[in-house]
C-alpha positions in Angstrom: 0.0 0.0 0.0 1.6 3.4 -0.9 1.2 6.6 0.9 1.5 10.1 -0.4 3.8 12.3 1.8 0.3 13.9 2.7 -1.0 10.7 4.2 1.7 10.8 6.8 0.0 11.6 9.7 -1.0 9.1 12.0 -4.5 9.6 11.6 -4.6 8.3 8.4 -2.4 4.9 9.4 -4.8 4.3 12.0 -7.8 4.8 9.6 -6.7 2.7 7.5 -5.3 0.2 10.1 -9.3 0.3 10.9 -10.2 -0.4 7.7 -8.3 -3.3 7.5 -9.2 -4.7 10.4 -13.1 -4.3 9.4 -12.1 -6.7 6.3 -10.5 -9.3 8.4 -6.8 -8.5 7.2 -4.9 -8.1 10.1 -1.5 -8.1 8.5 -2.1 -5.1 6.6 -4.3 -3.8 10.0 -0.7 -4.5 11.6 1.2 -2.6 9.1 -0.9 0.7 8.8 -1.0 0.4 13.1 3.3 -0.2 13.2 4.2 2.8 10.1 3.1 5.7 12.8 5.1 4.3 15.5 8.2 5.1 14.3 7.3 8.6 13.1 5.3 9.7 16.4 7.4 7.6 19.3 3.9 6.7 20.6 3.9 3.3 22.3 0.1 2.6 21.6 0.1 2.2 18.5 2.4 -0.7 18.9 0.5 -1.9 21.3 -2.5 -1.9 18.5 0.0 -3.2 16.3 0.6 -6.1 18.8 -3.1 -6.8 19.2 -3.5 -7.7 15.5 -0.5 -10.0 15.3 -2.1 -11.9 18.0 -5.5 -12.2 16.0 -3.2 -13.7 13.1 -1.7 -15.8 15.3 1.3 -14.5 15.4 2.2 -14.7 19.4 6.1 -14.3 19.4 5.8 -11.4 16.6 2.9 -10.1 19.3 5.4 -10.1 22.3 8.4 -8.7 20.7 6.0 -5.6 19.6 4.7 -5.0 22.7 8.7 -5.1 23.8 9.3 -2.7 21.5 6.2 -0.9 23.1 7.6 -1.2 26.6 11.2 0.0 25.8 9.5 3.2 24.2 6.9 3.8 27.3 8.2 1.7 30.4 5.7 3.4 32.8 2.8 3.4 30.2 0.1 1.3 32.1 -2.1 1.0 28.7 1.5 -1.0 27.7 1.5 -2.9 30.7 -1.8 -4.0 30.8 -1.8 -5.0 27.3 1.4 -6.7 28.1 -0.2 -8.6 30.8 -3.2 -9.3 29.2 -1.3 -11.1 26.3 0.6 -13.5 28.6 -2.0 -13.9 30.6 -3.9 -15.5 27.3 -1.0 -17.2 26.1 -0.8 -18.8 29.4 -4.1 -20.1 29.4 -3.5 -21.5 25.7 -0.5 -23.1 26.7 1.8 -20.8 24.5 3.7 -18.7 27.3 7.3 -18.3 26.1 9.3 -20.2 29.5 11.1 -17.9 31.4 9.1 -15.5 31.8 8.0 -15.4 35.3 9.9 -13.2 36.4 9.2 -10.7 33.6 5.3 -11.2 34.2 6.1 -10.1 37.7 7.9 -7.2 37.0 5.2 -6.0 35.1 2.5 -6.5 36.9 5.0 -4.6 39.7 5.3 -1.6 37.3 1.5 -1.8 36.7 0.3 -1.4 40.1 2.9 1.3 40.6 2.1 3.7 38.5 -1.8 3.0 39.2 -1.1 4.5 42.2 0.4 7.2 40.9 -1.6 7.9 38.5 -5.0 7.3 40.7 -4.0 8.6 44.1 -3.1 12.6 43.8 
């Protein structure tokens, strides 16, 4: 899919991103959501990105966005909830990566923290 130098804000990505999805074609859903990322250093739409690599069935590909996610916006608790939520679902399909106890913990650590932050004035 080609994009005019006008198309390059985010909005458009994410429209079409929406688009895609709505048609069932979460690779190019996961493309359009990943192109803004780079340009706009905003976590979330990796996070979206992430989301429609699990739909494809593409766990490891899912994980290693939402890495990329984490390493943009460590504190972000929409990233580390949809961190979270993804093991958590792997884990229940018998799919979690081994080893990653420890990581699960730390996020769930960094979760709660900066609820508390973020809810408590």
């Amino acid at each position: 899919m080609a994009y005019s130098a006008s198309q390059r804000d985010p909005a458009v990505y994410v429209k079409h991103a929406a688009e895609a999805e709505k048609a069932g074609d979460w690779k190019r859903a996961r493309t359009s959501f990943s192109r803004p990322s780079s340009r706009a250093r905003n976590a979330l739409y990796l996070v979206e990105a992430a989301r429609c690599e699990y739909a494809r069935g593409e766990f490891r590909n899912c994980l290693n966005m939402l890495g990329y996610a984490h390493a943009q916006s460590p504190q972000d608790a929409k990233v580390l909830s949809a961190l979270l939520e993804h093991f958590w679902e792997m884990r229940n399909l018998g799919l979690m990566p081994a080893g990653l106890s420890s990581s699960v913990k730390d996020y769930s650590e960094k979760l709660i923290n900066s609820s508390r932050t973020t809810c408590w004035p």
